[in-house]
N, C-alpha and C positions, 0 to 999 in steps of 0.2 A: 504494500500500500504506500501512495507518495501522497503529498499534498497537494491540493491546489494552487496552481502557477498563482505567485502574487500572495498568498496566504501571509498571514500573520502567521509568527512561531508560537507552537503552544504550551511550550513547556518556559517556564523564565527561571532559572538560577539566579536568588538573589543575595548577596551581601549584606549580613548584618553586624554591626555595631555592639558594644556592651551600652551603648544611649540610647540604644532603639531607632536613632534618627534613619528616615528612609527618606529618598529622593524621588519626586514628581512621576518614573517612569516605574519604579518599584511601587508607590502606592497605586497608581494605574493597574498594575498584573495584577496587585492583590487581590482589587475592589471588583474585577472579572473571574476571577478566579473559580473554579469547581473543585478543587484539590487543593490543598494547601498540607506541602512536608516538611518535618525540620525536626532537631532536637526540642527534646522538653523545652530547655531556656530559649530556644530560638521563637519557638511559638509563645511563647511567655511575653519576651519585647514586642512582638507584635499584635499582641491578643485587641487593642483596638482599634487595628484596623481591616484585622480580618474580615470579613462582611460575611454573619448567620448563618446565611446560605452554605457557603464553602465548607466542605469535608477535611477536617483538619487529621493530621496522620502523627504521629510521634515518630520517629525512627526507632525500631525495634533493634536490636541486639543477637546474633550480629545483622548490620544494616543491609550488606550487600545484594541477600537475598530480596531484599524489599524494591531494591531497582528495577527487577525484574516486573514487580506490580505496577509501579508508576510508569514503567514503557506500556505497560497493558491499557494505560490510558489513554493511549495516542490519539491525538486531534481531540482531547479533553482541555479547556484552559488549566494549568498545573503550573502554581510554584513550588519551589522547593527552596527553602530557607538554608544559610547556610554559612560559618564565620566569616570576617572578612574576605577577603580577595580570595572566590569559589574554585577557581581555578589556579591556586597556587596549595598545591599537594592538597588540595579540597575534591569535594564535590562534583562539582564541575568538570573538570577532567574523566571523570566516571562518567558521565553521561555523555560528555562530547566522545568519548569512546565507542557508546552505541549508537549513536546519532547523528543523519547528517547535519549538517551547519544549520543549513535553511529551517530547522526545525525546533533551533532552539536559540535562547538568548543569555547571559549573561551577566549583569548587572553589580557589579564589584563595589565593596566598601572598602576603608581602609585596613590593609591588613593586619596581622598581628606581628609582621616581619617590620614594617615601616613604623607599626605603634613603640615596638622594640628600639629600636637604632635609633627612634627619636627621644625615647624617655634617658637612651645611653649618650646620644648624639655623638651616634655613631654613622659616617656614609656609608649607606645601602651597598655602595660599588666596592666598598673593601670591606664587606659586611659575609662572610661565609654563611647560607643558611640550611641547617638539616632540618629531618623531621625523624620524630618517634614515634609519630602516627600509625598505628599499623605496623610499625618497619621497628629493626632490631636498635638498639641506643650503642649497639657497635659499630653503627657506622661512624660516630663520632672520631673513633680512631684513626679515620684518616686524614684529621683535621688536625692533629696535634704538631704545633708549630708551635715557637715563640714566638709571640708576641702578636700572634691571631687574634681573630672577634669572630665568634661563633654564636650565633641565635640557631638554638635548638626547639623545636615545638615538640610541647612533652604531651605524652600519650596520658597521662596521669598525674596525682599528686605525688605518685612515686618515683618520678623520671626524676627531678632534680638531685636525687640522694643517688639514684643509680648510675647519672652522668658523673657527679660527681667519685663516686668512689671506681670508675673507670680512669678518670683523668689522676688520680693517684697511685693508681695501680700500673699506670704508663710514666710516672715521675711527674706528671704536673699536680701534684695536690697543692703548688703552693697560687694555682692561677685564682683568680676573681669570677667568682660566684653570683652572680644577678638575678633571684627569682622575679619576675613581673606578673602577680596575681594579680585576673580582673582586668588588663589591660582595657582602657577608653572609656574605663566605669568609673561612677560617682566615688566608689569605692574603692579603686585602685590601689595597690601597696606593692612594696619594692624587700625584698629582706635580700643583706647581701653576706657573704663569707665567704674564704676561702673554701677550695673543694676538699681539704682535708680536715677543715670544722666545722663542715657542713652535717656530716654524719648520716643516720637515717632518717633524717625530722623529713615527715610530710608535710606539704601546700594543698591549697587550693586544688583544687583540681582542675581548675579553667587557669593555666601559668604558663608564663614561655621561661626561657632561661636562659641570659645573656654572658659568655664565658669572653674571658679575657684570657690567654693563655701565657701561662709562665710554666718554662721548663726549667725544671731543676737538677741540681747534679747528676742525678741518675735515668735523667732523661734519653730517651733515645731518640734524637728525630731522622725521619725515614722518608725520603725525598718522592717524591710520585715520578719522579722519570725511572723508568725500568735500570733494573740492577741494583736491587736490593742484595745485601748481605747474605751468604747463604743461612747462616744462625740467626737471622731475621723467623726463618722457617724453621718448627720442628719437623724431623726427617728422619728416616734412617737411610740415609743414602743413596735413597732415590728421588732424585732433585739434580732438574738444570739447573747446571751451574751458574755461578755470579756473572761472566764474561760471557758465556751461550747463552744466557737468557736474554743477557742484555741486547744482543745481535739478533735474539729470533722473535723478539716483540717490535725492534725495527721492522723485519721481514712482515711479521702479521698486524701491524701499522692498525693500534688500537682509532677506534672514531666514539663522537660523542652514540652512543645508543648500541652499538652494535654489540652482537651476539659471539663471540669464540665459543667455538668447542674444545677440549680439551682433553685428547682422548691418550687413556694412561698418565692423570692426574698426578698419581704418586702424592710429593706433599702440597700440592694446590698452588705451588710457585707461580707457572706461566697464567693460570687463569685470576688468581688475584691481583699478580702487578699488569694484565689487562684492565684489569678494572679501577684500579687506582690510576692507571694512566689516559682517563678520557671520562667527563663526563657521563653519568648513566648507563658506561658499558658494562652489559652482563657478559657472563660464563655459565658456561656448562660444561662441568668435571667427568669423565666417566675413568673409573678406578673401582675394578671388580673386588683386591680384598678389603676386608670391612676394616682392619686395625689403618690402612693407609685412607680410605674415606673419611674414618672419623679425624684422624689429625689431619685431616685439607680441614676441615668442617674447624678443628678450633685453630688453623692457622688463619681459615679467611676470618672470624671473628677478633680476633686479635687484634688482624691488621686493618681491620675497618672496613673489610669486605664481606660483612653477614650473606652477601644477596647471592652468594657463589654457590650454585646448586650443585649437589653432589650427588652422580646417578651411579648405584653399584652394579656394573655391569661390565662385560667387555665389547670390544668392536669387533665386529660390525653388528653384532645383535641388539647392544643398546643401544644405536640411531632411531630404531624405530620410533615412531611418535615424539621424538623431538623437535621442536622449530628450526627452519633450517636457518644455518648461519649465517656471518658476513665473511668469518675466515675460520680453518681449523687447524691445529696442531696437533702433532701426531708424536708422541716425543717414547709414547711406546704404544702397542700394539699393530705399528703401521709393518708388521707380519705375517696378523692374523689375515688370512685371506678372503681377500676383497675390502678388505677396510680401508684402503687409498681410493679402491674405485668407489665405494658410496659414498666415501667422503667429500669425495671433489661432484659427485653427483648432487648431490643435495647443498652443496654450495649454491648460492645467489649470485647471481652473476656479478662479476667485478668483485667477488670474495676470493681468499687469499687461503691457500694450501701451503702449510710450512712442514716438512717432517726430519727431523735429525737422527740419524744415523752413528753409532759407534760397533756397532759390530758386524761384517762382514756379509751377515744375514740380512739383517737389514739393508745395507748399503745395495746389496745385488737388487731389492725391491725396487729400493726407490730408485737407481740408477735403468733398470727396466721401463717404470712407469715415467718416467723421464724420457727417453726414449720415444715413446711412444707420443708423448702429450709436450715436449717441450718445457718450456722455464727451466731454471736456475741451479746449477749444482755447484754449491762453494765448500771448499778442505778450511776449517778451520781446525787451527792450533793452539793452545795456548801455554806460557812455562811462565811459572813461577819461581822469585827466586828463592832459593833453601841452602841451608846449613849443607856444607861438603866439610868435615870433620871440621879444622878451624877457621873454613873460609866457606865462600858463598860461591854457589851456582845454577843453572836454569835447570829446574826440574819439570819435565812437561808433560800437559796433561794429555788425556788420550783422544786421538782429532776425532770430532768430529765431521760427517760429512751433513749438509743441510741441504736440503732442497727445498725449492719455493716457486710458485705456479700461481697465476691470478687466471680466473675464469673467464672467459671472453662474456663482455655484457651485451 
């Protein structure tokens, strides 16, 4: 079913306030409205202007399911109330999800992100902002820099205490603490502490949290350009190395959003410094024994990569039912047979096939499938220097060979 060319949209996502205050085009959807959705407090701000008539909805717990109702009422006039700016890790974004454009509208109040940086007067443009909405308070971890500004939006009145004793557990306990409860309300209040005298005291539960970052002597900072330390990762030995990794995340040239696979995970190395190294990009790990999935799983939490999905399987059998990629890495199983050819099969075109090679088995694969398909085969080496009894010399590691192949778009 489409609309009528020329319709009005019938759904409005609108912005609200802890003032209540709405604007000319928000009390307009309201006062037509047949649906009206939002949380408790959101229908609360607006209870006088909703008009009688309209079918007010509470958001039920969990909410997602209930999107599915509110599309049920297609070509119904329907708001849908919502915090500030709907479409900043809100609301909004959900529905623009299912919906084409012409169907729906918008209506943004001031965020909780700008009410933040304004109460700190702090610029938005040098302003980091996460969220714990929904999502793990590990991603915070990959924000730990000196002398950062991080607005966190807390999932709870329990996010501040659990941000907090994250950033101490990483050496920052001595940064600057900002709870902002109520933000834009008559009510509003600020409590501040460091994150290691913060302790487990709960807030509000309507709070953001404003961090100022200070590292401390046992601070470790962990730069987002690829080639992280290998003792960054817990491992038992199976992990690209600091110099390979660094060279084959070049090769598979992370983008904001895009998807790696990451087949023969081992310690989650290559698919987490993907992700730290661009905006929004995910992973997908596949790494069949379980003792090697679960330390990917606490190395991407660690390192501020929670989103790094861990699939226990081998290749080529667990491709199935995955999204297809932007680009894949093949750092083991690229033996098992056929798992170079579904790989680059279910590539997206203009995605990027990386697979390295050290043992001889391997190498005759990929130098076949090369062969046959073209791209890239580089010998790399690398030597470190080491102790020769009381003097120094190159001790070298074992080459690898890489291959690398972009899909024609």
């Amino acid at each position: 079913m489409s609309l009528p060319a020329g319709s009005q949209p019938w759904l409005s996502v609108i912005g609200v306030t802890e003032d209540g205050a709405l604007g000319p085009q928000a009390l307009d959807a309201l006062a037509g409205a047949a649906h009206v959705v939002g949380g408790a407090r959101h229908l609360a701000l607006a209870e006088n202007v909703i008009p009688p008539s309209a079918e007010r909805h509470a958001w039920p717990s969990p909410m997602l399911p209930f999107v599915d109702v509110v599309l049920g009422w297609r070509g119904a006039p329907t708001v849908v109330l919502a915090s500030g700016d709907p479409l900043l890790y809100g609301v909004g974004a959900t529905f623009r999800a299912r919906l084409p454009a012409e169907e729906m509208r918008v209506l943004p109040a001031v965020s909780a992100f700008q009410l933040a940086c304004a109460a700190m007067l702090w610029p938005m443009a040098d302003t980091t902002l996460i969220t714990a909405c929904g999502r793990p308070v590990e991603s915070l971890a990959a924000e730990l820099f000196d002398g950062a500004r991080v607005v966190l939006f807390s999932a709870d009145g329990a996010t501040p205490a659990a941000a907090a004793r994250l950033l101490a557990a990483h050496g920052f306990g001595g940064s600057r603490v900002t709870v902002l409860e109520r933000l834009g309300g008559a009510d509003a209040a600020a409590h501040v502490a460091t994150a290691d005298a913060l302790g487990d005291r709960r807030f509000d539960a309507l709070n953001t949290v404003a961090i100022e970052l200070v590292a401390g002597p046992d601070a470790r900072i962990l730069s987002r350009i690829p080639g992280l330390p290998d003792d960054a990762f817990q491992n038992d030995g199976q992990i690209t190395r600091r110099e390979i990794r660094a060279l084959t995340l070049a090769r598979l040239a992370p983008t904001p959003g895009a998807l790696l696979w990451d087949v023969g995970a081992g310690s989650g190395s290559i698919g987490i410094e993907w992700m730290r190294a661009a905006p929004r990009a995910r992973a997908i790990g596949l790494e069949p024994r379980a003792d090697r999935a679960a330390r990917a799983r606490l190395n991407a939490a660690r390192l501020g990569t929670p989103g790094l999905r861990i699939v226990e399987a081998s290749a080529p059998a667990g491709f199935e039912g995955l999204p297809a990629p932007d680009a894949v890495f093949l750092g083991g199983g690229a033996t098992a047979e056929g798992a170079m050819e579904q790989a680059f099969a279910a590539l997206k075109p203009g995605g990027r096939l990386v697979a390295n090679a050290v043992t001889l088995e391997t190498e005759a694969r990929i130098t076949a499938f090369w062969r046959l398909h073209g791209g890239d085969l580089t010998r790399l080496q690398i030597a470190n220097a080491d102790p020769v009894g009381r003097m120094t010399g190159w001790r070298p590691a074992m080459p690898v060979t890489q291959y690398a192949l972009e899909k024609p778009r």
